[in-house]
C-alpha positions in Angstrom: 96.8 89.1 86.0 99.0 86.6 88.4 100.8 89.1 90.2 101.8 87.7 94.1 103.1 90.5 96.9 106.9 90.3 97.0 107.9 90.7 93.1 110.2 93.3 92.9 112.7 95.3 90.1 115.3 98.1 90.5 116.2 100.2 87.9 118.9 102.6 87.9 119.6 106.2 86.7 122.7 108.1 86.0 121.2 111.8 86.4 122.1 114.0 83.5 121.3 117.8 83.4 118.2 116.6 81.8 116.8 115.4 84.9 117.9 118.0 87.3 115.2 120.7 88.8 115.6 123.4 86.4 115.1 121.3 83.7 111.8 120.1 85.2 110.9 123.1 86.4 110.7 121.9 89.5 112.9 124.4 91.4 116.2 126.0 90.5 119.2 123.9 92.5 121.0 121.8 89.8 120.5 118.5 91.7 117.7 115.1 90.2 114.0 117.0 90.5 111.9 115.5 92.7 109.4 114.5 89.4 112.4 112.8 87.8 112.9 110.7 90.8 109.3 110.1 91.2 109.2 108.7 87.6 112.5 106.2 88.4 110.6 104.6 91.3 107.2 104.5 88.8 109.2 102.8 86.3 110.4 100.3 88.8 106.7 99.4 89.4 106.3 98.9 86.0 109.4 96.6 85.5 108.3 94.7 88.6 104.5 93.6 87.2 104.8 93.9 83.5 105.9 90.1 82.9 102.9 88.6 85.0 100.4 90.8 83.5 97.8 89.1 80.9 97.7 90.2 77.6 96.2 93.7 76.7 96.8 94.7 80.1 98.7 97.6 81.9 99.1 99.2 85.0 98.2 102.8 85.6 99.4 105.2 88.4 97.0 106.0 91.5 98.6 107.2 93.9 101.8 108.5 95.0 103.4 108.9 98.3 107.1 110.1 98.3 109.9 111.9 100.2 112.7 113.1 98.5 115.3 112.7 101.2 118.8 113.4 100.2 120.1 115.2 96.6 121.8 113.7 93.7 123.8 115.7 91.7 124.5 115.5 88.1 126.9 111.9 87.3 125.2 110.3 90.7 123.9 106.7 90.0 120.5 106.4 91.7 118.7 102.8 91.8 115.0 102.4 92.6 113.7 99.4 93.7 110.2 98.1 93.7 108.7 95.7 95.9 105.1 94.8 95.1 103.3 94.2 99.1 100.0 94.1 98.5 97.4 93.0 96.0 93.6 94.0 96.5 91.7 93.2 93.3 92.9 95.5 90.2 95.1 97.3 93.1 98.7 96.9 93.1 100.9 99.0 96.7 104.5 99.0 96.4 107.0 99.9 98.9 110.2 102.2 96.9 113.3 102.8 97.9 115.7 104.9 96.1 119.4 104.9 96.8 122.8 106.4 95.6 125.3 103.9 96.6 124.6 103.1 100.4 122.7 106.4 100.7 119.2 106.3 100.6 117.6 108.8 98.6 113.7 108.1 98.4 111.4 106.1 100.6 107.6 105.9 99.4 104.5 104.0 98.8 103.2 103.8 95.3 99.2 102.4 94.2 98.7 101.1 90.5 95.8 100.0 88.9 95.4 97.1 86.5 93.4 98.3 82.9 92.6 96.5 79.8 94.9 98.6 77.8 92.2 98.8 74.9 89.4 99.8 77.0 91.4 102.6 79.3 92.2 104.3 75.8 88.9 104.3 74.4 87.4 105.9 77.8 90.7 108.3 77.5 89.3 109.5 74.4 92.7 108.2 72.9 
């Protein structure tokens, strides 16, 4: 692994009823579940370490720290951005933002952990 604090990647969402609360079960107003959201900004700390990450290794979620500050309803476009701040061994901390337009959305911290891909299976039972 050569991953250095301040990489970063957005990805971005147009929220479909497929990602709204009822669909996750995650409570019963049609606006983007909390989970869904939680899964953009994860996937934005993917995109943001995957190209400096050695061969047969990944990243696996650790931790999660998130507030869901604002709805989005179906057709909004939400963009989550990763910024890799800190690198302690194998531990990766992003800061996340999410935002629709100007409006920001999400605000969080997010810990990943760098595997050997082929190892983490095996001990997965996978």
């Amino acid at each position: 692994m050569d991953c250095t604090p301040g990489r970063a990647a957005t990805v971005t969402l147009v929220v479909t009823p497929a990602d709204l609360a009822p669909a996750w079960r995650s409570g019963d107003v049609p606006v983007l579940a909390t989970p869904r959201l939680a899964a953009l900004c994860e996937e934005a700390t993917v995109a943001a370490v995957t190209p400096c990450l050695a061969e047969g290794e990944t990243t696996v979620g650790l931790r999660l720290e998130l507030d869901h500050l604002a709805p989005s309803p179906a057709g909004a476009s939400v963009a989550a951005t990763a910024v890799l701040e800190e690198v302690a061994g194998r531990r990766l901390v992003f800061a996340v933002a999410a935002r629709a337009g100007s409006r920001l959305v999400a605000r969080g911290r997010i810990t990943r952990v760098v595997v050997d891909r082929a190892s983490f299976l095996e001990r997965a039972g996978a």
